[in-house]
C-alpha positions as CSV (number, residue, x, y, z in Angstrom):
1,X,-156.8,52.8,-89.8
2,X,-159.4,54.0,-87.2
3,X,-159.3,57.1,-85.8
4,X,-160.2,56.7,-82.3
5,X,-160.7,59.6,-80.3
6,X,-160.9,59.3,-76.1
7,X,-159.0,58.7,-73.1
8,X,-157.1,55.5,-72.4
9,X,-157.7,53.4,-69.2
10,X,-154.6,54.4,-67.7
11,X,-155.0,58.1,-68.4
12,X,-158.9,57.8,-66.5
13,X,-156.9,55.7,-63.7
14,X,-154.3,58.4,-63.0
15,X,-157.1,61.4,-62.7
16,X,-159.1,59.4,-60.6
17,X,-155.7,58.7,-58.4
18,X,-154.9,62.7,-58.2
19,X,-158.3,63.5,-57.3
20,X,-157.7,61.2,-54.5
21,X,-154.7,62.2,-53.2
22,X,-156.2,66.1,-53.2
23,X,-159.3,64.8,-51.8
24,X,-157.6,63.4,-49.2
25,X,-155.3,66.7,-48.3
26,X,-158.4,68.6,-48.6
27,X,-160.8,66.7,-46.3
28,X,-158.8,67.1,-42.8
29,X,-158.2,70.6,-43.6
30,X,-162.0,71.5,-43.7
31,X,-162.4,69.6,-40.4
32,X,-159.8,71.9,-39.0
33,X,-161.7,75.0,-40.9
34,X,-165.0,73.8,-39.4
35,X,-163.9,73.5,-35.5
36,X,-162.4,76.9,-35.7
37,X,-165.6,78.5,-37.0
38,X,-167.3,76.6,-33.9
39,X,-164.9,78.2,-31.6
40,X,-165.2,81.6,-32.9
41,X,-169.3,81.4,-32.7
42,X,-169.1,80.2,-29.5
43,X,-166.6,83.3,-28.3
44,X,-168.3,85.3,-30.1
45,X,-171.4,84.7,-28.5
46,X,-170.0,85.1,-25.2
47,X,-168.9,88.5,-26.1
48,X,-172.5,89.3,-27.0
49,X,-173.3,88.3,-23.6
50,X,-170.9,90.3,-21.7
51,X,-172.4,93.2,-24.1
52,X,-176.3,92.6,-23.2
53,X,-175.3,91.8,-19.5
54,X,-173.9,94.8,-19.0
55,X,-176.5,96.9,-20.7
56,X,-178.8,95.0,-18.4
57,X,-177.0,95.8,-15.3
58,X,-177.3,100.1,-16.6
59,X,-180.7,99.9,-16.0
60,X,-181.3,97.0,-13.3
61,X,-177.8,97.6,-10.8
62,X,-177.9,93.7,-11.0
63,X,-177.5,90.9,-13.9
64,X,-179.8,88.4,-15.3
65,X,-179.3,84.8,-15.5
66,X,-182.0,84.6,-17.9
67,X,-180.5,86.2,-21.6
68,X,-183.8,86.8,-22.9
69,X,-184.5,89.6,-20.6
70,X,-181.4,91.1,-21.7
71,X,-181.9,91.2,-25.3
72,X,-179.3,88.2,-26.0
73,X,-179.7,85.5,-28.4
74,X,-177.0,82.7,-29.4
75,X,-176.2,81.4,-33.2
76,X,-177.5,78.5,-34.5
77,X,-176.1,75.3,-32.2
78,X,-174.7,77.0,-29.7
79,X,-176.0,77.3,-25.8
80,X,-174.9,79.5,-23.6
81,X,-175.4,78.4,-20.0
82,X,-175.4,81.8,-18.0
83,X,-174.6,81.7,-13.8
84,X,-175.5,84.8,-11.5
85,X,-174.3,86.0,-8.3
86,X,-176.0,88.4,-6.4
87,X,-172.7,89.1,-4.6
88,X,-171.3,91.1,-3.1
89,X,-170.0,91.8,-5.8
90,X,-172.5,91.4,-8.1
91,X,-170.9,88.7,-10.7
92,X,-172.0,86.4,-13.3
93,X,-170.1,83.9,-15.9
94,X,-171.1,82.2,-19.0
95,X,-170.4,78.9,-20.7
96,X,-170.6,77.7,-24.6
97,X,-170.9,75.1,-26.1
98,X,-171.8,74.2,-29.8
99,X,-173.1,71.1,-31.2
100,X,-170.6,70.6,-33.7
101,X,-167.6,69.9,-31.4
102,X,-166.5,68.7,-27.7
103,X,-164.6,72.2,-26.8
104,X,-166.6,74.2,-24.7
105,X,-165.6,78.0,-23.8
106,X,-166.1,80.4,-20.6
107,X,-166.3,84.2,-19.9
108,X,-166.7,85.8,-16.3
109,X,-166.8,89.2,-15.2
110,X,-166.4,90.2,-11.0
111,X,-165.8,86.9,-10.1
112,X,-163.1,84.2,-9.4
113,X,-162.1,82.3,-13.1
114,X,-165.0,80.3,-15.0
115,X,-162.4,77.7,-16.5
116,X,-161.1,77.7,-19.3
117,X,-161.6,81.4,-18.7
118,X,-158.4,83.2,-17.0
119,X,-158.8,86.3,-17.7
120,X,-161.9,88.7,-16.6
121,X,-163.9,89.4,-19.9
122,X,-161.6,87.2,-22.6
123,X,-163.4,84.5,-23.4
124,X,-161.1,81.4,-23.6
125,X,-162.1,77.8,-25.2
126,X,-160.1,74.5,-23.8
C-alpha cells in the first residue's frame, strides 16, 4: 500500500468554490465602504472650508473665493469649487466633488440653498 499524503481534487474544488462565494459577498461591500469614505472627505472638506472662510472674513469683513488665501487645502481627489457674494449680505457656498464617485456635495452660509445643501452650514451630498 502507498501512503499518499495530499488533498483530493474535490476537496481543492470546494475551497476554491467557498473562496468564491466570500469573495463575491465581500467585493460589493468594499464598493459600498469606498463611496462612503468619498462622501465623508468631500463633507469633510467642506467643513474645513466654512472653518478657513470664516477665519478669513475676522480679519477681511468679506470672504474669499480663492481658498488659498484662506489657508484651505482639499484631500487628495477632491475639488472644492468655492462661489462668493459680495452681498448684501456678504455670502458664499462651496461644492465637492471627488474623483472616485458621481455624488457631488454643497455647503452655503448667508445665502439662499446651494443644492443638495438645505440647511445653512450642513453640508449635504445627493
Amino acid at each position: 500500500m502507498l501512503d499518499r499524503k495530499g488533498f483530493t481534487l474535490i476537496e481543492l474544488l470546494i475551497v476554491v468554490v467557498i473562496i468564491g462565494i466570500l469573495a463575491a459577498i465581500a467585493i460589493p461591500k468594499f464598493s459600498n465602504t469606498k463611496e462612503k469614505a468619498y462622501l465623508a472627505a468631500m463633507k469633510s472638506d467642506l467643513r474645513n472650508l466654512v472653518t478657513a472662510e470664516e477665519a478669513y472674513f475676522a480679519d477681511y469683513t468679506t470672504y474669499t473665493s480663492a481658498g488659498a488665501a484662506a489657508n484651505y487645502t482639499t484631500s487628495a481627489g477632491v475639488t472644492v469649487t468655492i462661489s462668493v457674494t459680495a452681498g448684501p449680505p456678504v455670502s458664499y457656498n462651496g461644492v465637492a466633488t471627488h474623483t472616485g464617485t458621481a455624488e457631488s456635495c454643497a455647503i452655503y452660509i448667508n445665502e439662499a440653498p446651494a443644492l443638495p445643501a438645505t440647511n445653512e452650514g450642513e453640508p449635504r451630498c445627493s
